[in-house]
C-alpha positions in Angstrom: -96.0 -3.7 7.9 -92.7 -5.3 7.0 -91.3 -7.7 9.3 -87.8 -6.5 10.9 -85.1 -9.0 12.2 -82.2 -7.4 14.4 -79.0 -8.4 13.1 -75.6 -8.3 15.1 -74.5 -5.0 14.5 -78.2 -3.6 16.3 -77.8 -6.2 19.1 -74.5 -4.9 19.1 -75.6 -1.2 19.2 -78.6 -1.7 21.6 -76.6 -3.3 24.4 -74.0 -0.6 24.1 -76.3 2.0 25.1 -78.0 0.0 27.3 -74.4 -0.4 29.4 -73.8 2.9 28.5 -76.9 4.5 30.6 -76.5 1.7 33.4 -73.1 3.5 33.8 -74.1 7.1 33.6 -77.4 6.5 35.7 -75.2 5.0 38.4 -72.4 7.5 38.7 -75.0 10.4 38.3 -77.2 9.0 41.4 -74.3 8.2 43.2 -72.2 11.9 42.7 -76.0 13.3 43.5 -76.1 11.5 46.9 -72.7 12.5 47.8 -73.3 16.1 46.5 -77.1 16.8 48.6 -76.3 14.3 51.4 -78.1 11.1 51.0 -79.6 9.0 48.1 -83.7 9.6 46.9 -85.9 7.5 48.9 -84.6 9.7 51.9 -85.6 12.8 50.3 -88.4 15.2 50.2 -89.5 17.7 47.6 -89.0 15.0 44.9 -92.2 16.6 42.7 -91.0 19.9 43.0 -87.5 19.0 41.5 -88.5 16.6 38.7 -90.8 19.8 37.8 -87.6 21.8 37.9 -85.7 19.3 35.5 -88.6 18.7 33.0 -88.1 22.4 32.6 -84.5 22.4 32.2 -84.6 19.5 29.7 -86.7 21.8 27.6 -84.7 24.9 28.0 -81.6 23.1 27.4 -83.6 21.4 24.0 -84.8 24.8 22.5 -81.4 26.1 23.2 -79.7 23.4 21.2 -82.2 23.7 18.6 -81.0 27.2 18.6 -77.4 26.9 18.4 -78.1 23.7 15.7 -80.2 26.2 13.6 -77.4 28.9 13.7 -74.5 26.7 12.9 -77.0 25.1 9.7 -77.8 29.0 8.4 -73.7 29.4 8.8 -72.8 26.8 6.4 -75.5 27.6 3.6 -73.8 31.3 4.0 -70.6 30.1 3.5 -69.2 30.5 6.9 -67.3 26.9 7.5 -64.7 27.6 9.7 -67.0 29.1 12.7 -70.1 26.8 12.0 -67.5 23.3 11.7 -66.2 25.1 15.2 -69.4 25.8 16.8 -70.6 22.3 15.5 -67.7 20.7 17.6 -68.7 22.4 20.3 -72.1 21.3 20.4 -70.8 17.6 20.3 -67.8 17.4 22.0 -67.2 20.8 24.0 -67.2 21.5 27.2 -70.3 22.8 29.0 -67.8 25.9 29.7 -66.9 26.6 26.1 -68.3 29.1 24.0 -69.5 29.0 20.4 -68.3 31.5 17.7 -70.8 34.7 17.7 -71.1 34.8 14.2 -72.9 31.6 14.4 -75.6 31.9 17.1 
């Protein structure tokens, strides 16, 4: 097996992301206290609603894997304009937005 260094730019990388989700983990627990009235340790039913987001997390995977396999079939048919649009969507859109028909 070769033998991998990290150089600076994956140093670089890694503590990025590492901020990144020490920031998102934060504001998410702390808007999910404020939104259902007090933080975790206080709160029962905990099982039953990491159940309910292990399913979502799959849902919201298949569903992705959907829309990515839509927008891929729309390029190699020639159809650039919607599948560039409905691939900015997936990225960058809003969970409100809407991708083109002809692509999903």
């Amino acid at each position: 097996m070769p033998d991998f260094s990290l150089n600076d730019i994956d140093h670089k990388m890694i503590t990025e992301v590492i901020n990144w989700f020490a920031q998102q983990s934060f504001d998410k627990y702390h808007d999910g206290a404020v939104q259902h009235g007090g933080t975790l340790p206080c709160k029962g039913g905990l099982l039953h609603e990491a159940e309910m987001e292990c399913l979502d997390h799959v849902i919201y995977i298949r569903a992705l894997r959907h829309q990515l396999s839509g927008i891929y079939v729309g390029l190699k048919s020639g159809r650039v304009s919607d599948s560039t649009e409905a691939l900015r969507l997936v990225l960058y859109g809003h969970p409100t937005d809407t991708l083109p028909v002809g692509v999903i």
